[in-house]
Each structure stands twice: as structure tokens, then as C-alpha cells.
DORO-965172 format. One record per atom (N, C-alpha, C, CB): residue number from 0; residue in one letter; atom name; x, y, z. Coordinates in nm, 4 decimals. Glycine has a CB too. Layout:
N
NUM,a,CA,X,Y,Z
...
END
This chain:
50
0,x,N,0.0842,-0.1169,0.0000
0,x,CA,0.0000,0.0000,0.0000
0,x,C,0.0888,0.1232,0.0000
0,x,CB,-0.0958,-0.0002,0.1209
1,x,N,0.0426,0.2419,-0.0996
1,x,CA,0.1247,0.3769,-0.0581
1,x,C,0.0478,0.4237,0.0417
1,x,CB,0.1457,0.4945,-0.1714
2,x,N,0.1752,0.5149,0.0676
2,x,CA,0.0984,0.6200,0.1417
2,x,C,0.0538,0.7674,0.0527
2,x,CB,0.1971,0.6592,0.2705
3,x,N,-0.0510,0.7814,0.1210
3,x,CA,-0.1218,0.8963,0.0649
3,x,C,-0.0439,0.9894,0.0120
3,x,CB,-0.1992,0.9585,0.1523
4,x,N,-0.0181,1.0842,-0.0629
4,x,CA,0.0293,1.2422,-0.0758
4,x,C,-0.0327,1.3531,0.0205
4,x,CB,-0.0073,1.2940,-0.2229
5,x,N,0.0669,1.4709,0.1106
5,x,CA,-0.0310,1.5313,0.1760
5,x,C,-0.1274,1.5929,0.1263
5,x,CB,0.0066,1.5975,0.2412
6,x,N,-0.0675,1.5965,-0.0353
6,x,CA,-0.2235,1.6748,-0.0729
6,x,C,-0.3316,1.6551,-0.0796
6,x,CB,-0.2464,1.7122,-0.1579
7,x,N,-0.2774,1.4872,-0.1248
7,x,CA,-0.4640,1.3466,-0.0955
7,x,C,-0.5305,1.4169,-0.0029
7,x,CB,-0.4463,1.1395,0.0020
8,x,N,-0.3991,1.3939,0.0699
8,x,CA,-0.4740,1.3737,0.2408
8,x,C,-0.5768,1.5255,0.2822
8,x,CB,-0.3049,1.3644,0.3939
9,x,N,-0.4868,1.6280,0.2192
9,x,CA,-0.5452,1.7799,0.2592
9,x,C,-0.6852,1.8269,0.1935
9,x,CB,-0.4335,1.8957,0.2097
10,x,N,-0.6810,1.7235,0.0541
10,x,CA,-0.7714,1.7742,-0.0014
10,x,C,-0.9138,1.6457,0.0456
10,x,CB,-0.7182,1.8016,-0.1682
11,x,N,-0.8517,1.5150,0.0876
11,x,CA,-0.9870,1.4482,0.1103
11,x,C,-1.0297,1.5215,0.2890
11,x,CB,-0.9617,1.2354,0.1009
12,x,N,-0.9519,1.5854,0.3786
12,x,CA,-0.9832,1.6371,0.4973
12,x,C,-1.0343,1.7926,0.4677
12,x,CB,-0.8569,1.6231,0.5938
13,x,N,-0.9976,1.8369,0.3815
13,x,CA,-1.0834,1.9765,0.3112
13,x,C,-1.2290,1.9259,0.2832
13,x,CB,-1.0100,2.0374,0.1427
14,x,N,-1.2288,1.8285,0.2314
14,x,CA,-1.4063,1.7942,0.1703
14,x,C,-1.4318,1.7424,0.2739
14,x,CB,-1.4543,1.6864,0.0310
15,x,N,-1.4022,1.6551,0.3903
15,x,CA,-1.4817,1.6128,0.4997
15,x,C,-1.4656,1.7164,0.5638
15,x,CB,-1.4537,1.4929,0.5711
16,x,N,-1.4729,1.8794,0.5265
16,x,CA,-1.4866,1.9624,0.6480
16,x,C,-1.4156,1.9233,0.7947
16,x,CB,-1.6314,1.9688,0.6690
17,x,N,-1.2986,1.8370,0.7999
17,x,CA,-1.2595,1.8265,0.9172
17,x,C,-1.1538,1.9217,0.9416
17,x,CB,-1.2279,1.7023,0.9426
18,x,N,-1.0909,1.8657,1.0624
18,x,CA,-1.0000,1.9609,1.1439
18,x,C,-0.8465,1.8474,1.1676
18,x,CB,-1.0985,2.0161,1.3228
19,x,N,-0.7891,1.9024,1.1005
19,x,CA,-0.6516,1.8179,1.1020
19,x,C,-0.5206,1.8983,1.1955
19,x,CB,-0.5976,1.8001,0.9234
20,x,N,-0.4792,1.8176,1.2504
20,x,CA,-0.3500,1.8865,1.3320
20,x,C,-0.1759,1.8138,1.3094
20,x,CB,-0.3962,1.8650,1.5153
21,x,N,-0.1262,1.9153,1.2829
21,x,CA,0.0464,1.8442,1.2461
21,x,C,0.1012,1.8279,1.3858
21,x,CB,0.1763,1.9650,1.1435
22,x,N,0.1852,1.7435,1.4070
22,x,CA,0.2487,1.7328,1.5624
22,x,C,0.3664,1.6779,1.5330
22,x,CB,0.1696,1.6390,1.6794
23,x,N,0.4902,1.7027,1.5801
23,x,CA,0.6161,1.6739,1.5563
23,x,C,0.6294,1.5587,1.6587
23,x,CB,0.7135,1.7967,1.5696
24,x,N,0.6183,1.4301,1.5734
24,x,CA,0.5635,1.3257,1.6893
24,x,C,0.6929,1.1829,1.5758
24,x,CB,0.2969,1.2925,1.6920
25,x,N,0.6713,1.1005,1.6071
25,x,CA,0.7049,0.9201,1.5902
25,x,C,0.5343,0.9160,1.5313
25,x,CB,0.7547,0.7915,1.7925
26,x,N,0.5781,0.8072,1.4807
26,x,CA,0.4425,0.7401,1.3939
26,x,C,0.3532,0.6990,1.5104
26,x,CB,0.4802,0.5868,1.2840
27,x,N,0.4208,0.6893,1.6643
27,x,CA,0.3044,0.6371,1.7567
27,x,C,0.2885,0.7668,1.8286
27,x,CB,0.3385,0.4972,1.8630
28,x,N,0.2026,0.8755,1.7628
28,x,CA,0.1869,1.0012,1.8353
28,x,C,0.1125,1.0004,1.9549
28,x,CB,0.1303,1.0936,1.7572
29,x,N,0.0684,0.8702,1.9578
29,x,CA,-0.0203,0.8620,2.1291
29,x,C,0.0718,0.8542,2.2577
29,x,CB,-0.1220,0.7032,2.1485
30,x,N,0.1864,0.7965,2.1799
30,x,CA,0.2796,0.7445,2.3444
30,x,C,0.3919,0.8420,2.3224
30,x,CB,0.3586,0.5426,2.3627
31,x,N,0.4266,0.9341,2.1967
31,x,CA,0.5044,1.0249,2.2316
31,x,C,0.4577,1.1658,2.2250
31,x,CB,0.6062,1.0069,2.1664
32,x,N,0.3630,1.1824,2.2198
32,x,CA,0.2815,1.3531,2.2183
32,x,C,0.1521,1.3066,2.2775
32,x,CB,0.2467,1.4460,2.0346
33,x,N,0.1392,1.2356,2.4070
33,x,CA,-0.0254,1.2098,2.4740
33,x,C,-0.0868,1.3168,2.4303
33,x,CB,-0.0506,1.2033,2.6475
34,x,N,0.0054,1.4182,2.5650
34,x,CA,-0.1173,1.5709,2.5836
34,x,C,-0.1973,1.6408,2.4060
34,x,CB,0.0219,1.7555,2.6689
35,x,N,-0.1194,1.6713,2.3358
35,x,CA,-0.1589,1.6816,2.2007
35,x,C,-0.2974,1.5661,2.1398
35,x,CB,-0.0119,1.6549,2.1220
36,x,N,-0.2850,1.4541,2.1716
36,x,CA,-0.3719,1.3617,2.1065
36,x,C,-0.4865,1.4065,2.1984
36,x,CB,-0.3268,1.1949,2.1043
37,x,N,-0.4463,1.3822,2.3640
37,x,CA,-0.5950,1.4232,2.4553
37,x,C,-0.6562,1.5506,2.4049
37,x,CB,-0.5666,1.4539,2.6302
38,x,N,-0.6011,1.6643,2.3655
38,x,CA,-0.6471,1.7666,2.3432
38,x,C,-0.7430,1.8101,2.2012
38,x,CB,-0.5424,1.8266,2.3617
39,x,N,-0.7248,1.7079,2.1576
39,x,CA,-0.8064,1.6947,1.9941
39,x,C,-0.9095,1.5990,2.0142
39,x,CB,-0.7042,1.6312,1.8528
40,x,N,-0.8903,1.4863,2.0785
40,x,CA,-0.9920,1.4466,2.1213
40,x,C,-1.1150,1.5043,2.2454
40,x,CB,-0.9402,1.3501,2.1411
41,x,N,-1.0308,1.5634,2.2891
41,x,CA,-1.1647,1.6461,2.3877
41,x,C,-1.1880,1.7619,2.3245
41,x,CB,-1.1312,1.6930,2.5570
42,x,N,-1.1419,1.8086,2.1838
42,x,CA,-1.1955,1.9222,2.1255
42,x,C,-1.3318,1.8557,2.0509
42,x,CB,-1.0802,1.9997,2.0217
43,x,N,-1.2743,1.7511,1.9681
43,x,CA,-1.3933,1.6931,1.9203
43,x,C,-1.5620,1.6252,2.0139
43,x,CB,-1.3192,1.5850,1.8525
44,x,N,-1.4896,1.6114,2.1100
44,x,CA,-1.5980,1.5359,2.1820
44,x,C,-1.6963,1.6712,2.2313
44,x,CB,-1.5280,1.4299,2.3250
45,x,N,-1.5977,1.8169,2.2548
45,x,CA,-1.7298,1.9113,2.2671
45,x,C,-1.7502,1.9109,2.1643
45,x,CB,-1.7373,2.0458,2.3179
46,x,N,-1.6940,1.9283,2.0117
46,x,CA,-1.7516,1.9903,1.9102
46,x,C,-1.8682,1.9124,1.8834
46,x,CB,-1.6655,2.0077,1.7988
47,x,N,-1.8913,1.8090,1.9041
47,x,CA,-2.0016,1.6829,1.9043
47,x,C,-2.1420,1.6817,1.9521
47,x,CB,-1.9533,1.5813,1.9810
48,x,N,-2.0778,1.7838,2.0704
48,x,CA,-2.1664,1.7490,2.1788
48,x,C,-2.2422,1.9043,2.2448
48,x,CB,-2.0643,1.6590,2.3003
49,x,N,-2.2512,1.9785,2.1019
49,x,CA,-2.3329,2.1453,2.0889
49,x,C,-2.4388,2.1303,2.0240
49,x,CB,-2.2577,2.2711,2.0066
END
């Protein structure tokens, strides 16, 4: 499998109207940037939940 181009990526997260964040992380951005991952996820969970 490739990997995407960022532009794939920018332009299929442009049409899902989402919210994407860059983080200067390792491919496992959960165990080396937690606070960053918690913080997008509790953005989304209010944005959800208006």
C-alpha cells in the first residue's frame, strides 16, 4: 500500500470539512505527544456534543 500524498490527504480532509493537526511526533503520536492527542480528542468530543 502507498501512502497517501499530503495533498490526498489535505484535499480528502478539506471535503470532509474536518479539522486536522500536524504534531512533531514518531508514527506512535499517542505514546510520544499524549497531551496533544488528549487535546483533539476532547476538542472533538465538545464539538459533538453542541
Amino acid at each position: 500500500m502507498r501512502e497517501p500524498s499530503a495533498h490526498t490527504v489535505l484535499s480528502e480532509s478539506q471535503a470532509a470539512r474536518a479539522h486536522t493537526v500536524e504534531v512533531e511526533a514518531s508514527h506512535a503520536v499517542s505514546v510520544s505527544q499524549p497531551a496533544a492527542v488528549t487535546r483533539l480528542i476532547e476538542q472533538a468530543a465538545h464539538a459533538t456534543t453542541r
